[in-house]
Structures are given as C-alpha cells and as structure tokens.
Backbone as JSON, one array per atom type, in Angstrom:
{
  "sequence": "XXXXXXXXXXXXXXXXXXXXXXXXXXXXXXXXXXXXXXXXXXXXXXXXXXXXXXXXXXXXXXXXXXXXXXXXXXXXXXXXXXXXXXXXXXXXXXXXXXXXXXXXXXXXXXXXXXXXXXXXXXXXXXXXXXXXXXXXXXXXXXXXXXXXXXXXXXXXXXXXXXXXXXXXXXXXXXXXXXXXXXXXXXXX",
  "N": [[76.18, -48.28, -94.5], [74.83, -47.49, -91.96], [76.45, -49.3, -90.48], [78.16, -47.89, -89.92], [77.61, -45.1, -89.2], [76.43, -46.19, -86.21], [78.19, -46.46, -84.92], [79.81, -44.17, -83.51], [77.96, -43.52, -81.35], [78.39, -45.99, -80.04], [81.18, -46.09, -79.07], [80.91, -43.72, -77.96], [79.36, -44.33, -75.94], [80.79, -46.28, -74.68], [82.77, -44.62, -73.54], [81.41, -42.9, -71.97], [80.24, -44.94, -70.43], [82.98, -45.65, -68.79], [83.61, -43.64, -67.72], [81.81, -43.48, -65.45], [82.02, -45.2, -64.1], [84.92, -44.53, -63.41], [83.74, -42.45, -61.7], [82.38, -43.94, -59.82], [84.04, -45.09, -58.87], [85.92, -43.34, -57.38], [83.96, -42.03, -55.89], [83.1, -44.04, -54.22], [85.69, -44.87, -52.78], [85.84, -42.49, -51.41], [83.7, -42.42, -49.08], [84.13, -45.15, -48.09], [86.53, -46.26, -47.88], [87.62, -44.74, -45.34], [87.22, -46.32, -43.56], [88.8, -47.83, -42.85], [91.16, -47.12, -41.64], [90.26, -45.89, -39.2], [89.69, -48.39, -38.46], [92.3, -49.64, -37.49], [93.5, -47.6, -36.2], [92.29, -48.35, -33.96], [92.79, -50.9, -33.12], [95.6, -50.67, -33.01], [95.49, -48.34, -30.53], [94.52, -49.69, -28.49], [95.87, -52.46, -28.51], [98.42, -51.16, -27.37], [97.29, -49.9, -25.17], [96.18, -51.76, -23.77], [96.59, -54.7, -24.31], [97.3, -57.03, -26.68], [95.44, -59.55, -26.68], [93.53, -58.61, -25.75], [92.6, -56.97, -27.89], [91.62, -58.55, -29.42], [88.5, -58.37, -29.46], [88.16, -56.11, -30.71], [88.75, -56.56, -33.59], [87.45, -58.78, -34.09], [84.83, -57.91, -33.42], [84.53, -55.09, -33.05], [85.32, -53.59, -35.59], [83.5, -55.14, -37.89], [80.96, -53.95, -37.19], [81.67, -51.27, -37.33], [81.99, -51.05, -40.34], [79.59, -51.84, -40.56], [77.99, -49.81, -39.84], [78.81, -47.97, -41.95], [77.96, -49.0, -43.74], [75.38, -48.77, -43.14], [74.77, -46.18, -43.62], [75.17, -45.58, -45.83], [73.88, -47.28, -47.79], [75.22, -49.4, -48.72], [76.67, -52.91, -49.05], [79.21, -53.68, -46.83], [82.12, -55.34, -46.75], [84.94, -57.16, -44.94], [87.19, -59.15, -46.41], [89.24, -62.12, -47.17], [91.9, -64.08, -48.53], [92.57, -66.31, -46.45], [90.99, -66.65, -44.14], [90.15, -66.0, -41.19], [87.33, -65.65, -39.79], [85.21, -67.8, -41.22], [82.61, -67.18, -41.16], [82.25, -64.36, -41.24], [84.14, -64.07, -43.44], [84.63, -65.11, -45.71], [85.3, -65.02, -49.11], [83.3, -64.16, -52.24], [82.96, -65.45, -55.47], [83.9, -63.65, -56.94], [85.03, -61.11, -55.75], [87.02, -63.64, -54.62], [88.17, -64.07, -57.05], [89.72, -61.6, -57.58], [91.21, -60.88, -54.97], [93.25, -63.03, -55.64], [94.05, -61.94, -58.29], [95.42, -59.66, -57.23], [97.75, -60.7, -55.62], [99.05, -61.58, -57.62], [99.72, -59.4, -59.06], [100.88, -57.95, -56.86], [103.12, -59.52, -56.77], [104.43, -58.97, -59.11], [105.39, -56.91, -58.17], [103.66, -54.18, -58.14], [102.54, -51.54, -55.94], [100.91, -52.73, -52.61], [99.39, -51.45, -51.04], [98.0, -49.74, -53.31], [96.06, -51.0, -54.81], [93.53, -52.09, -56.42], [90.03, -52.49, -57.49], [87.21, -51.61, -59.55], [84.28, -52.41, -60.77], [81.06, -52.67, -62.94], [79.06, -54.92, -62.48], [76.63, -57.83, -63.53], [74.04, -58.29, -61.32], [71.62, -60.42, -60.36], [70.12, -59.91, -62.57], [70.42, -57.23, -62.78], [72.24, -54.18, -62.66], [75.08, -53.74, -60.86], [77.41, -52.02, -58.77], [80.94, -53.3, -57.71], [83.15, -53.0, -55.58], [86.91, -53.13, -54.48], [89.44, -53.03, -52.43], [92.54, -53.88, -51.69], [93.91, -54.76, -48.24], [96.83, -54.38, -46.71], [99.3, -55.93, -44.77], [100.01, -54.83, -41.74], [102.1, -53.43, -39.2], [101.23, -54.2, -36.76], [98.88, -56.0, -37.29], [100.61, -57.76, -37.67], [101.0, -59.17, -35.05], [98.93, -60.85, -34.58], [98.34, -62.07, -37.04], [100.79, -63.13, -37.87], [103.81, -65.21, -38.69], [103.14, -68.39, -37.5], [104.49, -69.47, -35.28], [105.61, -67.38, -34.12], [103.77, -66.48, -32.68], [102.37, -65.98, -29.33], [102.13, -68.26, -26.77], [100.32, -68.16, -25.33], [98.08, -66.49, -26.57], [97.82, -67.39, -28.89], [96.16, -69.66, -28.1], [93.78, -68.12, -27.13], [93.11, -66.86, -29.45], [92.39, -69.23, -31.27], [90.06, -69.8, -29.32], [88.42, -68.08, -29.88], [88.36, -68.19, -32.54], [87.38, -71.06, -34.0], [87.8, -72.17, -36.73], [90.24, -70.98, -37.82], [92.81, -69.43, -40.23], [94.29, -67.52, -40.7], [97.1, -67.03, -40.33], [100.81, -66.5, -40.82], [101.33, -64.5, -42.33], [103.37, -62.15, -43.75], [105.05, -58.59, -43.07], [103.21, -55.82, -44.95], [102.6, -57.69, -46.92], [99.47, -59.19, -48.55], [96.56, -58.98, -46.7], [94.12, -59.0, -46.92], [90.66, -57.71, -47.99], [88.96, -54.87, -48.14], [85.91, -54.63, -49.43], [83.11, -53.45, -51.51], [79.95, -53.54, -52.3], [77.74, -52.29, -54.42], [74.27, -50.87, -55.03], [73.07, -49.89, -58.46]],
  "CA": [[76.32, -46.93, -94.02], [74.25, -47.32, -90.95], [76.51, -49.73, -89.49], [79.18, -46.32, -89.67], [76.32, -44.01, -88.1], [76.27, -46.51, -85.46], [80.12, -46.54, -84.48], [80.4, -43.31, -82.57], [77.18, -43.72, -80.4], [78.76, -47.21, -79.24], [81.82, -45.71, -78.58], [80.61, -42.36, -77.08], [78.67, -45.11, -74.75], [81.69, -46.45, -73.86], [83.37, -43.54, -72.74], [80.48, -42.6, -70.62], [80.4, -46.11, -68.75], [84.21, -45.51, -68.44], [83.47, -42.74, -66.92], [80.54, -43.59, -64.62], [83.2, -46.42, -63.33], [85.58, -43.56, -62.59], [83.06, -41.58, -61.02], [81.22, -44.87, -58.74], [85.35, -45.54, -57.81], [86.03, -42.3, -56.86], [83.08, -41.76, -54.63], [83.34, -45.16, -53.36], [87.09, -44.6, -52.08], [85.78, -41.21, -50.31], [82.79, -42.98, -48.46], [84.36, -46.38, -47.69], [88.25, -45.96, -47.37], [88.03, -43.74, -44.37], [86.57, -46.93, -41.93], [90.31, -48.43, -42.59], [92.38, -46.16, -40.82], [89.61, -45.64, -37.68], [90.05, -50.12, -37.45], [93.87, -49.62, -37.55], [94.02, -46.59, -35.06], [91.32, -48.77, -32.47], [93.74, -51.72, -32.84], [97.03, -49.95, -32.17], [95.3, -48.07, -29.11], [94.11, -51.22, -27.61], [97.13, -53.03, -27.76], [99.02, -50.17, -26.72], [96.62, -49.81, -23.69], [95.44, -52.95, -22.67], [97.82, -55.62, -24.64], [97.32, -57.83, -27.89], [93.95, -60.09, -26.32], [92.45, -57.47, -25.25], [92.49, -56.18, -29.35], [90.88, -59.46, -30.68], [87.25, -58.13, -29.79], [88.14, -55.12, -32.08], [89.08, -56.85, -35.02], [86.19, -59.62, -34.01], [83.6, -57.17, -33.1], [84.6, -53.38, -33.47], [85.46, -53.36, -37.3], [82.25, -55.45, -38.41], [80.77, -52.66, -36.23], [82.35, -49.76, -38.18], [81.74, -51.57, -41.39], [77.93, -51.99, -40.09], [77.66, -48.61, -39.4], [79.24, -47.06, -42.9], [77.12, -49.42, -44.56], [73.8, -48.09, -43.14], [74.61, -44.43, -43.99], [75.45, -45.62, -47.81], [73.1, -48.0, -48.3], [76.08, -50.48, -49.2], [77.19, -53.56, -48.24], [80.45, -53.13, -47.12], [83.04, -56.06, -45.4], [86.27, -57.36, -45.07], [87.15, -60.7, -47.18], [90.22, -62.63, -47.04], [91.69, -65.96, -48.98], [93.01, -67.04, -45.57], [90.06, -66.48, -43.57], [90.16, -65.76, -39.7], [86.25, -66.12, -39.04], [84.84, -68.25, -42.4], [81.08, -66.76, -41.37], [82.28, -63.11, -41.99], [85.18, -63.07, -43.99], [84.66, -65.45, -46.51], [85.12, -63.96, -50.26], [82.4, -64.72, -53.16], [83.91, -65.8, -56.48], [84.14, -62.4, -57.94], [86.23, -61.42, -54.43], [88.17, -64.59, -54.54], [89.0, -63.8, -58.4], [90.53, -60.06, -57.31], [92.62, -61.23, -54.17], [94.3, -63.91, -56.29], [94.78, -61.32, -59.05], [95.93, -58.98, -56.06], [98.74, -61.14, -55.26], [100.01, -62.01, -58.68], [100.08, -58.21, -59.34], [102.08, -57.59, -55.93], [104.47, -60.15, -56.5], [104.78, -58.3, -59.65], [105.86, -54.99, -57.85], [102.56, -53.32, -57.55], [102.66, -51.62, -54.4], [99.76, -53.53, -52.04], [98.34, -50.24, -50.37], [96.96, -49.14, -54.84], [95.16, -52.42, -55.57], [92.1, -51.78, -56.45], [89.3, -52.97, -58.74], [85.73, -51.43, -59.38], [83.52, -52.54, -62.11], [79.73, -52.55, -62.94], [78.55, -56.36, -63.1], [75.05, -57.46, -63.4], [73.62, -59.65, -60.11], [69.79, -61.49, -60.43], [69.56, -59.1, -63.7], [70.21, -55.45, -62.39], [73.71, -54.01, -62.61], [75.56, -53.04, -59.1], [79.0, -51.67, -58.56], [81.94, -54.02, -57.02], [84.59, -52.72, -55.11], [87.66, -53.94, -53.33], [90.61, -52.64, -52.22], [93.59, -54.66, -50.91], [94.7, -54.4, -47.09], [98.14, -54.68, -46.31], [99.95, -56.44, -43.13], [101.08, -53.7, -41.27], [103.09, -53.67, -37.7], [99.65, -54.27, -35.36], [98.34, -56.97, -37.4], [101.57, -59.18, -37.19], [100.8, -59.78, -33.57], [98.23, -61.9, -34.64], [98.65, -62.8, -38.05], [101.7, -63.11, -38.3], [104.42, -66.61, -38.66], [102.41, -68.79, -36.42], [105.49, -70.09, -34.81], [106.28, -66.37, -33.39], [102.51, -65.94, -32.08], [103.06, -66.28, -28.03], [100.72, -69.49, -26.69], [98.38, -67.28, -24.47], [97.05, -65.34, -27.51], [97.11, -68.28, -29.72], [94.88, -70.03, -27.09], [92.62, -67.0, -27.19], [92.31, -66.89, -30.84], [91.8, -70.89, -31.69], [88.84, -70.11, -29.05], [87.43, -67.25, -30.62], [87.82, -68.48, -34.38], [87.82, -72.54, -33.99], [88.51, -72.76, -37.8], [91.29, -69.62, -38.08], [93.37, -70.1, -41.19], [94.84, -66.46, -41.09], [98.54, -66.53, -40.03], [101.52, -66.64, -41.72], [101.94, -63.34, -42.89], [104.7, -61.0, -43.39], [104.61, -56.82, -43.31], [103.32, -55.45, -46.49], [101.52, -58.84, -47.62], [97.89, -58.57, -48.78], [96.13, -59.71, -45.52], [92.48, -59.24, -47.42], [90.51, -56.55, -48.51], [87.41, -54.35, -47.8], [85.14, -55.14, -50.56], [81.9, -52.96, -51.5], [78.6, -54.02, -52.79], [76.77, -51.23, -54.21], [73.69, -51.17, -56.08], [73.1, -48.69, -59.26]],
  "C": [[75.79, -46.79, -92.59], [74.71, -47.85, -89.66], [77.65, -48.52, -88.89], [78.55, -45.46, -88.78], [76.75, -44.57, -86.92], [77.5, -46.21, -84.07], [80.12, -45.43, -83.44], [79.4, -43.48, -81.38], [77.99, -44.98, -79.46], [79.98, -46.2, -78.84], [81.76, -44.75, -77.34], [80.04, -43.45, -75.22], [79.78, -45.75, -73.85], [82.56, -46.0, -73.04], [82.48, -43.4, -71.62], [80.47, -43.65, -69.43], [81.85, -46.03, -68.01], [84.03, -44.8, -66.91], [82.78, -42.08, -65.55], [81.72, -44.55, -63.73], [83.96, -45.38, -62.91], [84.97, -43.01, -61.44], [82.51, -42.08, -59.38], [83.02, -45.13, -57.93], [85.96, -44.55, -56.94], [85.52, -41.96, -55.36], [82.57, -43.12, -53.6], [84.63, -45.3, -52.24], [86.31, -43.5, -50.64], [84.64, -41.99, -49.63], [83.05, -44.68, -47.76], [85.67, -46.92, -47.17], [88.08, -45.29, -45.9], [87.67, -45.04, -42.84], [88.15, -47.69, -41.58], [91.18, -48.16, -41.73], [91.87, -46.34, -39.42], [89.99, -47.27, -37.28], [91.64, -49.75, -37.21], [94.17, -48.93, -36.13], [93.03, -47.5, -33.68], [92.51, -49.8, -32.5], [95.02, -51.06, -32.39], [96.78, -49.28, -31.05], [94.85, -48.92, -28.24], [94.97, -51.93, -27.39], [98.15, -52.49, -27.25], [98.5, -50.28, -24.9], [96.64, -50.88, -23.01], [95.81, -54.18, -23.1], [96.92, -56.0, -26.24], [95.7, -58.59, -27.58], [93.28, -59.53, -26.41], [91.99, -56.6, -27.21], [91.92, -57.5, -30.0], [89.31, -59.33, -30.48], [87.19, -57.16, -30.57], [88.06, -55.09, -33.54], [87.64, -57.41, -35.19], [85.0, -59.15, -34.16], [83.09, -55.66, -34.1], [84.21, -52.68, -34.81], [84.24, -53.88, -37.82], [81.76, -54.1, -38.39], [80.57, -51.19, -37.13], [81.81, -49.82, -39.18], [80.28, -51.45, -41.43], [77.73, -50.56, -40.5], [77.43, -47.67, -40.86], [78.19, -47.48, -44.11], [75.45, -49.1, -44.81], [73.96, -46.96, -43.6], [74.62, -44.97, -45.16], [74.48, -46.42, -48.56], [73.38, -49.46, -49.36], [76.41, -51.64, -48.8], [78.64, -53.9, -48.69], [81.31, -54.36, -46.24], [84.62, -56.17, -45.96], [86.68, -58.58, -45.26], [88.78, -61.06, -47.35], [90.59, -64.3, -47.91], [92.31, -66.79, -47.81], [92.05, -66.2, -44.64], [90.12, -67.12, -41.82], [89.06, -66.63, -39.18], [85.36, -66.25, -40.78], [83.02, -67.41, -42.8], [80.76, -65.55, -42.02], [83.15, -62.76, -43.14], [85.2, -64.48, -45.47], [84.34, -64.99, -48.29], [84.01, -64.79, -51.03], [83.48, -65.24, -53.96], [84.41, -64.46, -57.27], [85.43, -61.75, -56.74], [87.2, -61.97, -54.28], [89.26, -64.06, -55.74], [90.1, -62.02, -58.45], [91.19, -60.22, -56.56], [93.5, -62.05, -54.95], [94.85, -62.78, -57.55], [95.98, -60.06, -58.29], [97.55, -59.67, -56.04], [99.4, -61.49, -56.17], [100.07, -60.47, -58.76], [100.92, -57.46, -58.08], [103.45, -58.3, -55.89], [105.4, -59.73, -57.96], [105.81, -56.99, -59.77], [105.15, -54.09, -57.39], [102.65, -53.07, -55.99], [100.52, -51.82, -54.26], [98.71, -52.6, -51.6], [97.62, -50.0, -52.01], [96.44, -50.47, -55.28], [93.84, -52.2, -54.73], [91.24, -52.28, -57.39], [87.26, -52.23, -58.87], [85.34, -51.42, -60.77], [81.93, -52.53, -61.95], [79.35, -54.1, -63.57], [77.23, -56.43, -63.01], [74.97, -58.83, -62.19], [71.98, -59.63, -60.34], [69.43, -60.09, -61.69], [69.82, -57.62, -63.46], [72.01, -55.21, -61.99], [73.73, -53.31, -61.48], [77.07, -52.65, -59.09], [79.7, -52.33, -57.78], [83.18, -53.41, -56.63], [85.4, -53.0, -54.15], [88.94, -53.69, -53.41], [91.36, -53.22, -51.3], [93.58, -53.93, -49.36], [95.76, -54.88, -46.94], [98.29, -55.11, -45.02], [100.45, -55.2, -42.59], [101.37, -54.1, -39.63], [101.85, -54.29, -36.75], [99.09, -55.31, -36.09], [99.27, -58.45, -37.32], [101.18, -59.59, -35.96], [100.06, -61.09, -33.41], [97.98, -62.75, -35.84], [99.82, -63.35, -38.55], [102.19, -64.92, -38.43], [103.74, -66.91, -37.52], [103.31, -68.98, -34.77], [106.38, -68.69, -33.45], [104.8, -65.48, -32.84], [102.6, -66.93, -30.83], [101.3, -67.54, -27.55], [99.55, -68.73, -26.29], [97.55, -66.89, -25.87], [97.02, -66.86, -28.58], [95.93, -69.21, -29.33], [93.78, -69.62, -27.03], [91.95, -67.07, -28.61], [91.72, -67.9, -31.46], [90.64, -70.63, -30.2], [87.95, -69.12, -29.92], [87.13, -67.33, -32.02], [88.2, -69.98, -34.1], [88.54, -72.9, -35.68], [89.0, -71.5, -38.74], [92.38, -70.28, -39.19], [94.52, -68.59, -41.43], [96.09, -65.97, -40.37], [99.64, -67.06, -41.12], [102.13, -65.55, -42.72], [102.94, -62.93, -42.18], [104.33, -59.81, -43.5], [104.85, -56.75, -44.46], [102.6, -56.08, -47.66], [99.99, -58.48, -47.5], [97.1, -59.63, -47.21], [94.52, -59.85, -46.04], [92.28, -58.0, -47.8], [89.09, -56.37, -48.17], [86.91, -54.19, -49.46], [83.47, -54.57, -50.15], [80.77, -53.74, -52.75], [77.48, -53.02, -53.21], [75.54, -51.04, -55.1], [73.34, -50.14, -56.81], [71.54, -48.33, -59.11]]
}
C-alpha cells in the first residue's frame, strides 16, 4: 500500500522538474538569445562598411566580447561551440555539446527547421545540478563569406584567416546548415 501512497508524490515531482526545465529554458532564451542577432547585425555592418577582413576581428574578438559581457550580468557561462571549429581554444564543444550538435544535425537532416533546435536539461557537474543550454546557429548570407565552400573563399581573406586561426577547420558550409551553437552553462 505504501508503495501506491508513494506514486503520485514521484510523479507530482516529475511534473514540477518538467516544469522548472520549462521555466530555466524559457528564461534562458530571453537572457541569452538576444546576443545572436547584435553578432549578426555587427558582422553585416562591417562587411558592408569596411569589407569581409575587416569582419574577422568581430567574429574573433567582438562576439566573445558580447558573450563576455551577457555572461557577467547572468552569472552564466555563455559561448559559442562548433563540431568544425574555427579557433579550437574558444570554440571547442565538451561531450555533452558535442552529443547535441551531432543530434542537431541528424534532426535537421530530418526536416527540423535549424533556427528551433534546442536542448535544455538539468545535469549534475562535481555533484551539484546546473542547467545546459544550446541552441543551434544557422549559416546565414554573412557567414558564407567566410565559412563557406572553401574553394569559393577569395585568397586574400583565406590568407587572413589561416593567420588568425592556424588550425581553422570551419568551412564548407552551405545557407541554413548548423554552423554551431551558443551553449549556456548555468548553475541552479
């Protein structure tokens, strides 16, 4: 009889963590989504203005930067992780990271559109549970320039970029492909 008693408490518990996961994805989107758009709009006014080179200290620099910034107000750590990795020091994913871009890309080649891939769960790290979140980035028009088929990236700027990342692994995309993802770190 007691293991019956027990039944709805577990359950009820499960709803609630459900629901705490809704709640940590929610208010993770509104506090961490918004640095996406500001890298996007500095890259398209930079190569607009001042060409394509002139936009690889933005990506290099700027966006960390942004990322830096959003991360001190939240008290998160917040970057941008890739399985074809630009600059290996910053953008290299963990295993929990790695294991969501690869599911990322079997679920886009699925159909899923690339902009709603998302994942936030509550795992436990050195014993104390923290919230994980990571939302795909898409290729869009301004990152082909430099990610794009290698073969249609012009020598000057490939010159530029094999100095600024010696071991760059991140071309080859097409528009629309998962180019990486901003990935949060938050602790409960």
């Amino acid at each position: 009889m007691l293991r019956f008693a027990l039944l709805p408490i577990v359950l009820l518990a499960g709803v609630v963590h459900a629901h705490d996961v809704d709640a940590l994805k929610l208010d993770t989107r509104k506090n961490a989504l918004p640095v996406l758009p500001k890298v996007v709009a500095m890259m398209q006014d930079t190569v607009a203005t001042r060409g394509v080179v002139e936009a690889i200290p933005v990506c290099k620099d700027q966006a960390p930067k942004l990322l830096k910034e959003q991360s001190d107000k939240t008290g998160w750590k917040m970057s941008r992780v890739s399985l074809k990795t630009r600059n290996p020091e910053r953008g290299t994913p963990d295993v929990w990271e790695a294991r969501q871009l690869a599911d990322f890309n079997i679920r886009a080649a699925a159909g899923e559109k690339v902009e709603s891939l998302e994942v936030g769960e509550i795992v436990m790290d050195a014993g104390k549970p923290v919230f994980r979140y990571i939302r795909a980035i898409p290729v869009g028009d301004v990152c082909l320039k430099c990610h794009g088929p290698s073969d249609r990236i012009e020598a000057g700027l490939k010159s530029e970029l094999a100095r600024n990342y010696p071991h760059d692994r991140a071309f080859g995309y097409e528009k629309g492909q998962i180019r990486g993802a901003l990935t949060v770190w938050r602790p409960l």
